[in-house]
C-alpha positions, -999 to +999 in steps of 0.1 A: +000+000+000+014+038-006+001+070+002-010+091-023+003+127-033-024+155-033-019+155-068-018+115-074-054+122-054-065+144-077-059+123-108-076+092-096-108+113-087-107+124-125-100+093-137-129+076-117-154+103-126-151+095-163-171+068-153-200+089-143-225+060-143-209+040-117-203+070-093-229+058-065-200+032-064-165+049-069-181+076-044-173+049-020-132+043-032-104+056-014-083+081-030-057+086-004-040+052-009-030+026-034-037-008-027-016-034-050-015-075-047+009-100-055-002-112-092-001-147-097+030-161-114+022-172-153+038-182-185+024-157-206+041-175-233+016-204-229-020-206-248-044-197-217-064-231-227-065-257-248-092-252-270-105-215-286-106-186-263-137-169-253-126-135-280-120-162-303-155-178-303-169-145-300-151-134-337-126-108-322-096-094-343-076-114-321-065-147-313-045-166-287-016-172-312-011-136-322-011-125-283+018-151-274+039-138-307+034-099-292+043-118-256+071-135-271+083-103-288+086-083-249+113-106-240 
């Protein structure tokens, strides 16, 4: 967790308010602090499963294959 700057403060209130529909929820977010978590460690270079992805059934520009080539590509 980290304290936030009063200016750090002030961007995360704008950037939560340009979701103006959910604001009866992010009314409710802490701006003072920044939480973080451990992620989980993963092989990014590894299909996430077997078979088609979920974008992939669903007809998006993208597919598995060509995420782990611009994975591959970072390292």
């Amino acid at each position: 967790m980290r304290q936030l700057t009063a200016e750090e403060q002030d961007f995360k209130r704008a950037l939560l308010a340009v979701y103006a529909s959910q604001h009866p929820l992010l009314a409710r977010v802490d701006c003072t602090r920044e939480r973080y978590r451990v992620a989980l460690r993963y092989d990014f270079r590894r299909r996430p499963v077997a078979g088609p992805t979920l974008y992939e059934t669903w007809g998006w520009p993208v597919t598995a294959d060509m995420l782990l080539a611009a994975f591959g590509a970072i390292e």
